[in-house]
KEPA-653872 format. One record per atom (N, C-alpha, C): atom name; y, x, z; residue in three letters. Coordinates in nm, 2 decimals. Last residue first. Example, Ala and Ser with C-alpha at 12.3 -4.5 7.8 and 13.67 -1.06 7.14 Angstrom:
% KEPA-653872
 name  north   east     up resn
    N  -0.22   1.28   0.71  SER
   CA  -0.11   1.37   0.71  SER
    C   0.00   1.29   0.79  SER
    N  -0.57   1.32   0.78  ALA
   CA  -0.45   1.23   0.78  ALA
    C  -0.33   1.32   0.78  ALA
END
This chain:
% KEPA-653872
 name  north   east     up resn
    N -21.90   3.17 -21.09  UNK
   CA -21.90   3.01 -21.04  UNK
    C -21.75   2.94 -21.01  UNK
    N -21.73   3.41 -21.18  UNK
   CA -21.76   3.30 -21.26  UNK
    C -21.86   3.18 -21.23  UNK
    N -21.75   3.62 -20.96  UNK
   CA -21.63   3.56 -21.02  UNK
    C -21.65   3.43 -21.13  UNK
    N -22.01   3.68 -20.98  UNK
   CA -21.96   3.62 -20.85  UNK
    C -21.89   3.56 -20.88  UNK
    N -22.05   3.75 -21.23  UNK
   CA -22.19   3.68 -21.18  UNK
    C -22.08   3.60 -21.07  UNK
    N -21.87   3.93 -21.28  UNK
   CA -21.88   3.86 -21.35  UNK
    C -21.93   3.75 -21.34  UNK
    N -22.00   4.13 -21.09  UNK
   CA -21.80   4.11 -21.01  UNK
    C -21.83   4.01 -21.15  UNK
    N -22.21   4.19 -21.18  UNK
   CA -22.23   4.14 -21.06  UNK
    C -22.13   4.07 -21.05  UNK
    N -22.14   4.33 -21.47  UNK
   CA -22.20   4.22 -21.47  UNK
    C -22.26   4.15 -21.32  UNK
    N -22.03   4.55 -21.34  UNK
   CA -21.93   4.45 -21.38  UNK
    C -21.97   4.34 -21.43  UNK
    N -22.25   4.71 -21.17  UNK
   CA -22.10   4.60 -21.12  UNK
    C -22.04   4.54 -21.17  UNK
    N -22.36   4.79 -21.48  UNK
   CA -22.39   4.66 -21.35  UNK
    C -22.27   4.63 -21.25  UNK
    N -22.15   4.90 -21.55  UNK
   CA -22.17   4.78 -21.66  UNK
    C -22.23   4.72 -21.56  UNK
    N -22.14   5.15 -21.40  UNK
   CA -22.01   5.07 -21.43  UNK
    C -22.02   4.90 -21.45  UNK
    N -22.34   5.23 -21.39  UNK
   CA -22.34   5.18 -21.29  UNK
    C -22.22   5.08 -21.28  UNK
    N -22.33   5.36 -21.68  UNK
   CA -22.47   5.24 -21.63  UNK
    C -22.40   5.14 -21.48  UNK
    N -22.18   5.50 -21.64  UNK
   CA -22.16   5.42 -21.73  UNK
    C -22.24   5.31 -21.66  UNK
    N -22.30   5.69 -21.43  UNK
   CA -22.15   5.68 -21.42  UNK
    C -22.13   5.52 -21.48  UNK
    N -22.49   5.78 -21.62  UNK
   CA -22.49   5.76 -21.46  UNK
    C -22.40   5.64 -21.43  UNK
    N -22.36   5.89 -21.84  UNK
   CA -22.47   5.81 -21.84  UNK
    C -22.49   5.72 -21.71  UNK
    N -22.25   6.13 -21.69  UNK
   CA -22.16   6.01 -21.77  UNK
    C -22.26   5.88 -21.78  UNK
    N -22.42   6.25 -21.61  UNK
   CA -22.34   6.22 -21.50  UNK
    C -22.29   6.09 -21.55  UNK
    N -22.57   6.33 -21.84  UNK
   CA -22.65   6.27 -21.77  UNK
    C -22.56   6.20 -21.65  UNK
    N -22.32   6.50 -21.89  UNK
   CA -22.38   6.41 -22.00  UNK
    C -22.47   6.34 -21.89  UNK
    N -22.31   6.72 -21.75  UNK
   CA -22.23   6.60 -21.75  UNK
    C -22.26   6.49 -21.80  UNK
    N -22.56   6.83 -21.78  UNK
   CA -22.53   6.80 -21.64  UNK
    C -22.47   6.69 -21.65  UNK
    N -22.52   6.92 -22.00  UNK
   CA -22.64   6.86 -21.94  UNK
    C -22.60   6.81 -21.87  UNK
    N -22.34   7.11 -21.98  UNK
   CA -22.30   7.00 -22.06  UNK
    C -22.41   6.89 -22.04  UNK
    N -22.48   7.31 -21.80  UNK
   CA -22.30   7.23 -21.75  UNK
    C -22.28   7.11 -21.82  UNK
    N -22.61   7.38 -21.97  UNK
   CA -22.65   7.36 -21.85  UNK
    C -22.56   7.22 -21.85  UNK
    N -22.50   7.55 -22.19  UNK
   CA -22.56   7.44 -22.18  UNK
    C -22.60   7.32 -22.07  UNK
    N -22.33   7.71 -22.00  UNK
   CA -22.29   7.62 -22.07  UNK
    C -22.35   7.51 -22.12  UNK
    N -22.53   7.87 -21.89  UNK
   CA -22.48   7.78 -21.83  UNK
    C -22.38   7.68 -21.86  UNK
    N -22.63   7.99 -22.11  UNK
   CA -22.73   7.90 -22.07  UNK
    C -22.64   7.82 -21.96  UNK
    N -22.38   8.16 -22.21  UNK
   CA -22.44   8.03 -22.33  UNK
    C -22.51   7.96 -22.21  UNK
    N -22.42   8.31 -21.97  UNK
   CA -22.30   8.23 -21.96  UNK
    C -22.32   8.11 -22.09  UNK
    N -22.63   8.46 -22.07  UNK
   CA -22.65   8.36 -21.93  UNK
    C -22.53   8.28 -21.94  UNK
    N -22.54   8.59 -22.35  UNK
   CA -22.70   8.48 -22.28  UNK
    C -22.66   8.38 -22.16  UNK
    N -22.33   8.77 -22.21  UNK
   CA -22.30   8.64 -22.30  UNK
    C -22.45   8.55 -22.32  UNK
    N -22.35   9.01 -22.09  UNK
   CA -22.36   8.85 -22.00  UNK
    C -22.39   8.76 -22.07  UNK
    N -22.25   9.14 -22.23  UNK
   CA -22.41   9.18 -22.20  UNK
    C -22.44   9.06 -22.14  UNK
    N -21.99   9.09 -22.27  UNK
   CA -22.09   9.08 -22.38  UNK
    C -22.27   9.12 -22.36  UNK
    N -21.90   9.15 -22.02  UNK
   CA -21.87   9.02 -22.07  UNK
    C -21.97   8.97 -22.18  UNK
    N -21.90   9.44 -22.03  UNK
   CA -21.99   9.36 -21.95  UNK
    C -22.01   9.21 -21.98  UNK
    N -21.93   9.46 -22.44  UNK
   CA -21.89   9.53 -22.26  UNK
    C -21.99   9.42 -22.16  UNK
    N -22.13   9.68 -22.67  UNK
   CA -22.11   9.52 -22.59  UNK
    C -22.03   9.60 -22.45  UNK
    N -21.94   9.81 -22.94  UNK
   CA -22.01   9.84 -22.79  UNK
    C -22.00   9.70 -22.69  UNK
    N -21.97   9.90 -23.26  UNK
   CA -21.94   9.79 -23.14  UNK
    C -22.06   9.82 -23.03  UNK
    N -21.84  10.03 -23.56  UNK
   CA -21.91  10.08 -23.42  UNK
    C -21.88   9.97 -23.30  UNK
    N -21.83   9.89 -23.86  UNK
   CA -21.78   9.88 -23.73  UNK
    C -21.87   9.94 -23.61  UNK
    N -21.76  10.05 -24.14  UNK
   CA -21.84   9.99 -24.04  UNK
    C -21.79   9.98 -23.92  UNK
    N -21.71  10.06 -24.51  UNK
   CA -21.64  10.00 -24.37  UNK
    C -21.77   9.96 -24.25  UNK
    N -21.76  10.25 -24.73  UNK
   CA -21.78  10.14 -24.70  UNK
    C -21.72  10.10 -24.53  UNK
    N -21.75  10.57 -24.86  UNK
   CA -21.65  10.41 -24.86  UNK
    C -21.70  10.32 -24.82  UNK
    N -21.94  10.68 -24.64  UNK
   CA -21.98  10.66 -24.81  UNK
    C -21.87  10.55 -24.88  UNK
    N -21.79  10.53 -24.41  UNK
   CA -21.91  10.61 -24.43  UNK
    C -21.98  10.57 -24.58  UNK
    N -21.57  10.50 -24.14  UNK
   CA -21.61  10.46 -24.29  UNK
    C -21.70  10.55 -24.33  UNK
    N -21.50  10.27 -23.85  UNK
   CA -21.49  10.40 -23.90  UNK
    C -21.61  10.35 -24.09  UNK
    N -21.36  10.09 -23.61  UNK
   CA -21.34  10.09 -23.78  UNK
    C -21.37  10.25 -23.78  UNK
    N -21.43  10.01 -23.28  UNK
   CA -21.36  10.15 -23.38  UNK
    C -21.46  10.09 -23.50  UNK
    N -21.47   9.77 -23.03  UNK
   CA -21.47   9.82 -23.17  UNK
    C -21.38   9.92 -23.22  UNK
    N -21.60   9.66 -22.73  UNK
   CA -21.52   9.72 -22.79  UNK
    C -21.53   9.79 -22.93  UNK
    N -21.62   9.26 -22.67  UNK
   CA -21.67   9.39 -22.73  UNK
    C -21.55   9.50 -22.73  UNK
    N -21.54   9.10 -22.47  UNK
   CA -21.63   9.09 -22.51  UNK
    C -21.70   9.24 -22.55  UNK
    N -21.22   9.04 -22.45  UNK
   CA -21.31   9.16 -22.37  UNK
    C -21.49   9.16 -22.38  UNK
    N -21.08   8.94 -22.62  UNK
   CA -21.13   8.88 -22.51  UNK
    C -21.21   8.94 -22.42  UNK
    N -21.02   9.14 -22.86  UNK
   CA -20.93   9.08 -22.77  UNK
    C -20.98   9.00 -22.61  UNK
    N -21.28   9.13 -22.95  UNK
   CA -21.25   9.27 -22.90  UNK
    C -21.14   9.23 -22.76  UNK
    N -21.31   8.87 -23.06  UNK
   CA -21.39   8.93 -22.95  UNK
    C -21.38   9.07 -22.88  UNK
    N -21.09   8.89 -23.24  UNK
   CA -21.10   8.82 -23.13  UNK
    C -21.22   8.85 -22.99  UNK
    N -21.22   9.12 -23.43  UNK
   CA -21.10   9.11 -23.34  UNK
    C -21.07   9.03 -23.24  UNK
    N -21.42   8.92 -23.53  UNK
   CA -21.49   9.04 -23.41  UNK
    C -21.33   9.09 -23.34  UNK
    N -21.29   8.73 -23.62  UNK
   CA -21.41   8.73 -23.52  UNK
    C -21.41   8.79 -23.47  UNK
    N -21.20   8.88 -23.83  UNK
   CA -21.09   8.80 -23.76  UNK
    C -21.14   8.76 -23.66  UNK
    N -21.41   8.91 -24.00  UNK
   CA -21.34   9.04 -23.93  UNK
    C -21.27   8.98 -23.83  UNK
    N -21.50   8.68 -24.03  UNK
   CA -21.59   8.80 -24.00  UNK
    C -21.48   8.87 -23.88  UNK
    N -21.31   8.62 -24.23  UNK
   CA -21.36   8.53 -24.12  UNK
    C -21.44   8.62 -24.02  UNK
    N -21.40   8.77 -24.42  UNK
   CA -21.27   8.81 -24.37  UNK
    C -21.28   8.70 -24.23  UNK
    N -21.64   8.65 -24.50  UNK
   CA -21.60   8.78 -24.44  UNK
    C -21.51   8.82 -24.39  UNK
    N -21.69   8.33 -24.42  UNK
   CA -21.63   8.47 -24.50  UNK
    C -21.63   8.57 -24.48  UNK
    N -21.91   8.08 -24.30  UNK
   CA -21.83   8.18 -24.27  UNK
    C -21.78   8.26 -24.36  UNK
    N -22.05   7.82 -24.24  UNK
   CA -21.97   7.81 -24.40  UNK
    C -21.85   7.97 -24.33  UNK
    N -22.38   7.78 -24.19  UNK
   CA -22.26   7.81 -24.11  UNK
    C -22.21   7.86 -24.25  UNK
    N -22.66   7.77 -24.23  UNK
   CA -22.58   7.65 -24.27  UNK
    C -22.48   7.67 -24.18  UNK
    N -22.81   8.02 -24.18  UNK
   CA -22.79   7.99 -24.33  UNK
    C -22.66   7.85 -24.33  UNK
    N -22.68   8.26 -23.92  UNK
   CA -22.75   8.10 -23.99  UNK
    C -22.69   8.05 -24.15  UNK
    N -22.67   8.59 -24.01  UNK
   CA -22.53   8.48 -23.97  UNK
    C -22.67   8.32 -24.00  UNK
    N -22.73   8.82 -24.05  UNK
   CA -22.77   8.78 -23.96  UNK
    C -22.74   8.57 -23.92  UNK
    N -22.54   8.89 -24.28  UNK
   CA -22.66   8.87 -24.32  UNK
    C -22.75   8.79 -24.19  UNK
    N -22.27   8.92 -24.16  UNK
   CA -22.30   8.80 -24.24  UNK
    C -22.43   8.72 -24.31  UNK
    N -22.33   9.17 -24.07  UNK
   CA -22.31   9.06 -23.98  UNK
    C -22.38   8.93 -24.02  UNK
    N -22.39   9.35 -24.27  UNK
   CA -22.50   9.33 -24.21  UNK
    C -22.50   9.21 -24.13  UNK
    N -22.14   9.29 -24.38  UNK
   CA -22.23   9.24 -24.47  UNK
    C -22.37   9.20 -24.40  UNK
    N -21.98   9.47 -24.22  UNK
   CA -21.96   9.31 -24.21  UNK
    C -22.07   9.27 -24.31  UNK
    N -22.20   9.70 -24.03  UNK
   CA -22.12   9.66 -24.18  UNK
    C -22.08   9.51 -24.15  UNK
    N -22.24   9.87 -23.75  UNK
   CA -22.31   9.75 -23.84  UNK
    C -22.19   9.74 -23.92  UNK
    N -22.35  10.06 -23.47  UNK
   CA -22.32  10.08 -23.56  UNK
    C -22.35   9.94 -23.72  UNK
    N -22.36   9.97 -23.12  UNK
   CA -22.44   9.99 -23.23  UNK
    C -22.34  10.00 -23.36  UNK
    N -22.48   9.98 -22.80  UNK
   CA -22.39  10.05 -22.90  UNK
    C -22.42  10.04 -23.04  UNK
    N -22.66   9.97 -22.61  UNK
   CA -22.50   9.86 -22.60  UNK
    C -22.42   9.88 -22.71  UNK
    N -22.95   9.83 -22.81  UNK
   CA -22.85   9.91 -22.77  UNK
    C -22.76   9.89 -22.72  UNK
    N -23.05   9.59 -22.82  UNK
   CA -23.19   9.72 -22.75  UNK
    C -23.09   9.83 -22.74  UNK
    N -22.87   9.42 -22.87  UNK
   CA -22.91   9.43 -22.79  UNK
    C -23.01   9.54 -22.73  UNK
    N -22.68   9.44 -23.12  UNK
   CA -22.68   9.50 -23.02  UNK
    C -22.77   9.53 -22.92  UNK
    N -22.80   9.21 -23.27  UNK
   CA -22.81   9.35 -23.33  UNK
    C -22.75   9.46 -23.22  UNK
    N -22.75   8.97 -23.07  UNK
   CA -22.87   9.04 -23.13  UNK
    C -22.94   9.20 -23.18  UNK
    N -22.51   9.00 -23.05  UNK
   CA -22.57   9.02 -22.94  UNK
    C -22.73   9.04 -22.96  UNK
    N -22.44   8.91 -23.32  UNK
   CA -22.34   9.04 -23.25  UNK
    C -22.44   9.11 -23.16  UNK
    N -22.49   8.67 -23.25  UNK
   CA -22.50   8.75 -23.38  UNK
    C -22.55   8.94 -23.36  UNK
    N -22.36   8.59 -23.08  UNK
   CA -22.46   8.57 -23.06  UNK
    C -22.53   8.68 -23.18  UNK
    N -22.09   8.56 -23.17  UNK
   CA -22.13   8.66 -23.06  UNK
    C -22.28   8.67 -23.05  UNK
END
C-alpha cells in the first residue's frame, strides 16, 4: 500500500502497470507479480483502493483511485507504529516490575 500510496499521492488517481509497481517495490521484499495482482485485489476488497483493468498497446494497466481509507493510510501506519511503541515499553514495564516483586516475595519468603 505504501507503494501504491506513493505513486498516487500528488494524484488520487493514477494510471500504473504491475511492472511500474514492482519497480517501486524495496529491493529485499521476495514479491511476483502475480503476488502483485492478488494485492491490489485485496486492497480493492478492503476498501482501500478502487481499480479498473484497462489495456493500452497490449499491456495491462491498472487505473487506481485511493479512497478515503487509502488517503489515511500514512496516519493509520504512524499509529500503528505508535501503538506497538507503546506496548513494547508497557511490556518492559510490566516485566521489570514482575522480577522485582518476585525477587522481594523471594527475599521475605526465604528467611
Amino acid at each position: 500500500m505504501s507503494c501504491l500510496y506513493k505513486l498516487c499521492k500528488e494524484k488520487v488517481t493514477c494510471l500504473v502497470s504491475v511492472e511500474d509497481i514492482y519497480k517501486n517495490l524495496p529491493k529485499d521484499t521476495h514479491i511476483t507479480l502475480t503476488d502483485i495482482e492478488k494485492m491490489l485485489k485485496n486492497l480493492a476488497y478492503d476498501g482501500y483502493i478502487d481499480m479498473v483493468t484497462t489495456e493500452k498497446k497490449g499491456k495491462f494497466f491498472y487505473c487506481i483511485t485511493l479512497k478515503e481509507k487509502g488517503l489515511a493510510f500514512p496516519r493509520e501506519r504512524e499509529s500503528q507504529v505508535r501503538d506497538i511503541k507503546r506496548r513494547t515499553i508497557l511490556m518492559f514495564v510490566f516485566a521489570t516490575g514482575s522480577f522485582v516483586i518476585g525477587m522481594i516475595l523471594r527475599n521475605i519468603f526465604s528467611c
